[in-house]
C-alpha positions as a Python dict, from the first residue, in 0.01 Angstrom:
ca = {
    (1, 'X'): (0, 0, 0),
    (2, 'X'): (-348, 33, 165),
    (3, 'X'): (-208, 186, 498),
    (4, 'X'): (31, 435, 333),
    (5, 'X'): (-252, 558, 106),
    (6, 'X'): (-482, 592, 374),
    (7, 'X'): (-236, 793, 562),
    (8, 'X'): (-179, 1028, 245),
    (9, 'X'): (-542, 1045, 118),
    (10, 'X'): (-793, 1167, 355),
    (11, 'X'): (-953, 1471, 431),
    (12, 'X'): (-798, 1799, 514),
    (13, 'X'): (-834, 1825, 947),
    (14, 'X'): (-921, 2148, 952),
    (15, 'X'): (-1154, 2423, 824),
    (16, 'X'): (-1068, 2649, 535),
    (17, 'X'): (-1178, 3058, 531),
    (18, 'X'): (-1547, 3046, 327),
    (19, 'X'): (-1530, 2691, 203),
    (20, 'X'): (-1722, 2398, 349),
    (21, 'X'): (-1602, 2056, 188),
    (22, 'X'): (-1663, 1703, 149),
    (23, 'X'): (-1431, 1396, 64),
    (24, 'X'): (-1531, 1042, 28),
    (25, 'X'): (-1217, 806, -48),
    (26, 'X'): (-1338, 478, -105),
    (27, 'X'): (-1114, 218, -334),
    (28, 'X'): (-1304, -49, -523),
    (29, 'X'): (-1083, -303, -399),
    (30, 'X'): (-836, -291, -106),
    (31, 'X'): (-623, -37, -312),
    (32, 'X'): (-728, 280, -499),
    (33, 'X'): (-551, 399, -851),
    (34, 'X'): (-723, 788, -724),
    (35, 'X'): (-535, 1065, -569),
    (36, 'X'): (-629, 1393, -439),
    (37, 'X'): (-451, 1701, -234),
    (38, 'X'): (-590, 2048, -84),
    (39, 'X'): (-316, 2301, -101),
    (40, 'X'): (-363, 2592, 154),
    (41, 'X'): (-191, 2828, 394),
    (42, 'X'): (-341, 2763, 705),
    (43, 'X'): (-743, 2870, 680),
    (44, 'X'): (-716, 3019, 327),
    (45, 'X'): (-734, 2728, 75),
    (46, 'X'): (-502, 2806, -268),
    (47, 'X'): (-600, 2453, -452),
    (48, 'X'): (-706, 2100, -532),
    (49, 'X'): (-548, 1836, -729),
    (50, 'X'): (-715, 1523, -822),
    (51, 'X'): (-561, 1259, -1045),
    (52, 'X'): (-652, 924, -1135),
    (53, 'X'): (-426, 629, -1246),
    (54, 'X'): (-472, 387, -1498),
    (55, 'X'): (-489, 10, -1420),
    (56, 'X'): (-587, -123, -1152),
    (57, 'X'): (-422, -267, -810),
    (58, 'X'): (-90, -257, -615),
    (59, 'X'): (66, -148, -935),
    (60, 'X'): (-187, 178, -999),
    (61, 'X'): (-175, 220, -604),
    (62, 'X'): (192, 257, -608),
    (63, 'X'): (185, 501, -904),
    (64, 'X'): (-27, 741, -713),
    (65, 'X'): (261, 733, -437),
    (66, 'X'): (517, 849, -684),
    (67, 'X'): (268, 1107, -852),
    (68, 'X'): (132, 1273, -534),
    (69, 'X'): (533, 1301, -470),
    (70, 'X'): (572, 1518, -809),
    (71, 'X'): (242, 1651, -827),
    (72, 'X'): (270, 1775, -434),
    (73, 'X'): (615, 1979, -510),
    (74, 'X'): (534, 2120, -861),
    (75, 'X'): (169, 2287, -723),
    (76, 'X'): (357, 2409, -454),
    (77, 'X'): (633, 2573, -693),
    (78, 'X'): (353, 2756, -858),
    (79, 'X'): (185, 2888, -560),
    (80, 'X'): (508, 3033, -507),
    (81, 'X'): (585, 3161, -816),
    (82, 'X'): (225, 3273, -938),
    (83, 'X'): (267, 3051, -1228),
    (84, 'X'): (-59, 2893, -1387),
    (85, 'X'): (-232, 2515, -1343),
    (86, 'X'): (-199, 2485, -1735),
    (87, 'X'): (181, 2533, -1744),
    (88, 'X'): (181, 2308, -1417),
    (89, 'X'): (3, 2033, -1582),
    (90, 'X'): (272, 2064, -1847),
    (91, 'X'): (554, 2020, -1556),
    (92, 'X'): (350, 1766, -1439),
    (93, 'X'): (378, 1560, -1739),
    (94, 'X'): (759, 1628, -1795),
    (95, 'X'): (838, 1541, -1475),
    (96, 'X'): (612, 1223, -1418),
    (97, 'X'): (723, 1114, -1767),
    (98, 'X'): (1101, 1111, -1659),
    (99, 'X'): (1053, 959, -1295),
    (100, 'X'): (847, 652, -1388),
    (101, 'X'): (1070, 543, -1702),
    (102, 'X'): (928, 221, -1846),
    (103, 'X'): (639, 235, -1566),
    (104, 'X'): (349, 237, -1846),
    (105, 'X'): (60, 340, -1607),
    (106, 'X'): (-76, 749, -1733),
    (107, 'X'): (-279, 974, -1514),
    (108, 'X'): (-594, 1180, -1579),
    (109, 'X'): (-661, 1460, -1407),
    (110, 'X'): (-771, 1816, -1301),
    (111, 'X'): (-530, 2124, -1108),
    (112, 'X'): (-764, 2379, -963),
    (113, 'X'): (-678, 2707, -807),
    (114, 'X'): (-863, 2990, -653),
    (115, 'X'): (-855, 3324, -548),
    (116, 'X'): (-1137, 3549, -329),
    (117, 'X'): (-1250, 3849, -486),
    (118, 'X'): (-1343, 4154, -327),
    (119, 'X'): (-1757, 4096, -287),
    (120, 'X'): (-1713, 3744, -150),
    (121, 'X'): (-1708, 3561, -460),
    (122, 'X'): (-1400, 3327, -560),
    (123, 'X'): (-1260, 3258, -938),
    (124, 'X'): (-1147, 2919, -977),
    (125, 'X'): (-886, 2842, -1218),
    (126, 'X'): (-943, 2463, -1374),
    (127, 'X'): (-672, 2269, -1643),
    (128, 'X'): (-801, 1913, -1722),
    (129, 'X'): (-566, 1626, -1799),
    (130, 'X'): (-822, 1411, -1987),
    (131, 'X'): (-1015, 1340, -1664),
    (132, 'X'): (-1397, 1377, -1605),
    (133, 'X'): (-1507, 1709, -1594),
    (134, 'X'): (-1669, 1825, -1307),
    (135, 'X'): (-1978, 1922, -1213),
    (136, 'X'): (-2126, 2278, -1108),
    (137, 'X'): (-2419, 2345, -862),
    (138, 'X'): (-2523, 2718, -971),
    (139, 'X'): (-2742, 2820, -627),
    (140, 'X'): (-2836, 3135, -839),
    (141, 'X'): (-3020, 2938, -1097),
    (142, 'X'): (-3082, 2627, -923),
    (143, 'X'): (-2920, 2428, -1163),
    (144, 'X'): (-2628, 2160, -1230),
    (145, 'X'): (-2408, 2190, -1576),
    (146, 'X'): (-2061, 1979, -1658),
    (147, 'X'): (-1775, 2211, -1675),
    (148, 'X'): (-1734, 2183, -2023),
    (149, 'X'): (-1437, 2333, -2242),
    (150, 'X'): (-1506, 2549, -2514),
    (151, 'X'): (-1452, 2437, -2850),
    (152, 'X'): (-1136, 2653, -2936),
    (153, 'X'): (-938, 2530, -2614),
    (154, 'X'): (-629, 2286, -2664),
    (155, 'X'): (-700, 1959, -2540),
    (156, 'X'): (-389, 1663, -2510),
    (157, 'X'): (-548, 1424, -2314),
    (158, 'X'): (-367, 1247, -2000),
    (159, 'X'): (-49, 1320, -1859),
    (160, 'X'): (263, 1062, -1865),
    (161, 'X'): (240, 996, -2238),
    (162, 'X'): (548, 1034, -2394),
    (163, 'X'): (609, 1157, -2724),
    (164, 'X'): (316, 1408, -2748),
    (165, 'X'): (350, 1742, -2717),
    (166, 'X'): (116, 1875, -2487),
    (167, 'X'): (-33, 2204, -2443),
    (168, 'X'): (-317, 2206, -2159),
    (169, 'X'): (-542, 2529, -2145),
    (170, 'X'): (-710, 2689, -1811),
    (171, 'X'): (-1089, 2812, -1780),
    (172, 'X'): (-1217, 2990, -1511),
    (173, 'X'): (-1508, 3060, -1347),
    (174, 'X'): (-1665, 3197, -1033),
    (175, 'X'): (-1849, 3064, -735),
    (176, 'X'): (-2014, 3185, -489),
    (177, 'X'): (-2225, 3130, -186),
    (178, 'X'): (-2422, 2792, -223),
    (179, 'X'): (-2257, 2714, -502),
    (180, 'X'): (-2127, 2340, -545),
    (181, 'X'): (-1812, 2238, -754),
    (182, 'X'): (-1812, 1830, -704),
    (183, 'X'): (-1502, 1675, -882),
    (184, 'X'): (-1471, 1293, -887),
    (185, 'X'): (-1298, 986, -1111),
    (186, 'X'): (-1501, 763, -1307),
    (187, 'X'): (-1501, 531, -1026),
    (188, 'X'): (-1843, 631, -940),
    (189, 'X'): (-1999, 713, -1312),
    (190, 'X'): (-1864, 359, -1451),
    (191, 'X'): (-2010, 158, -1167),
    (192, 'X'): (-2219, -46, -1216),
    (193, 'X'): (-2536, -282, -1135),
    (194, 'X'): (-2682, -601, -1215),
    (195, 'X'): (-2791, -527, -1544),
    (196, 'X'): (-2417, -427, -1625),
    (197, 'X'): (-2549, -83, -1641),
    (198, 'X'): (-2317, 237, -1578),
    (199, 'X'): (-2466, 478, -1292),
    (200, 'X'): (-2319, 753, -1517),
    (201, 'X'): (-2357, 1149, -1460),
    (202, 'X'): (-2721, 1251, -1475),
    (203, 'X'): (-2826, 1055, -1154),
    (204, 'X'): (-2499, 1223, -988),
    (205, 'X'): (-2633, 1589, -1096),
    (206, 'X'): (-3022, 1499, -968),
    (207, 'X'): (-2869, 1386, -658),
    (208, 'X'): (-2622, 1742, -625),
    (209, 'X'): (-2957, 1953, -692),
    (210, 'X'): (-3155, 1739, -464),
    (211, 'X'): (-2926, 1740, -146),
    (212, 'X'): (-2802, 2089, -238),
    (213, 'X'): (-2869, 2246, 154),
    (214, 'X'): (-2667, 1928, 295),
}
């Protein structure tokens, strides 16, 4: 399970048109539960997926095979027909639901898409599946927020529940030069140290504002 998802989950091998980008993959134990994808054609990047598993071991590991598999193909059916990473999310679910039958493992998670605008900005397009929200570097102000939903947005929670209707809701926003979007699973806020003590977000947002020009 280890070699396959190292072989799956790694870093893109090549550059993307006005992005510069970072992944660290690193499983608590030999096998992760996490899941990520870039979506692009060639240089010009179109996406990112990341999706995290509940449980813990082989059995998470070898849910994130089977929902990379239907995540992978329904992102790519919406690049293709310009639908939106709400109504994917809701495919997502449907479809995930139906392949793992009495598989009880659910995923939380986050479909992103983007498109370049005219003066050299980008609009991302975010849904959230009940995962962490992420975290926004604003180089204009110098400052880090979570990317928070507003209060009248739908919100179902996870995907692969069944017998919930879901209805997941986008928000977008725009980047642009310096700007940092760092998405990540609660493997790194819910670690923790010898006092049993979570690391959490605010050191992750001093340490984004400090190492900004990395």
């Amino acid at each position: 399970a280890a070699i396959v998802q190292k072989k799956y989950f790694h870093a893109p091998e090549q550059a993307f048109k006005n992005w510069d980008f970072a992944v660290r993959y690193e499983p608590l134990s030999l096998v992760s539960g996490d899941l990520f994808n870039f979506y692009h054609d060639g240089e010009e990047l179109n996406g990112i997926s990341i999706f995290d598993a509940s449980g813990h071991g082989v059995a998470a590991s070898l849910v994130t095979m089977l929902a990379e598999n239907i995540i992978q193909q329904t992102y790519n059916e919406l690049l293709e027909n310009g639908v939106g990473v709400a109504t994917g999310l809701k495919l997502i679910n449907e479809r995930f639901i139906d392949a793992k039958g009495e598989i009880e493992n659910y995923l939380t998670g986050i479909l992103l898409s983007m498109r370049e605008n005219f003066d050299g900005s980008c609009t991302l397009t975010m849904a959230n599946a009940g995962h962490p929200y992420p975290l926004f570097y604003n180089a204009k102000d110098d400052e880090v927020e979570e990317m928070l939903p507003s209060a009248d947005m739908p919100y179902t929670g996870p995907v692969g529940l069944s017998g919930f209707g879901v209805e997941y809701s986008e928000m977008s926003f725009t980047m642009n030069k310096g700007d940092i979007l760092f998405l990540y699973t609660d493997g790194i806020t819910e670690m923790q140290n010898r006092e049993k003590m979570d690391f959490g977000i605010e050191p992750i947002m001093k340490l984004l504002k400090k190492n900004k020009d990395d």
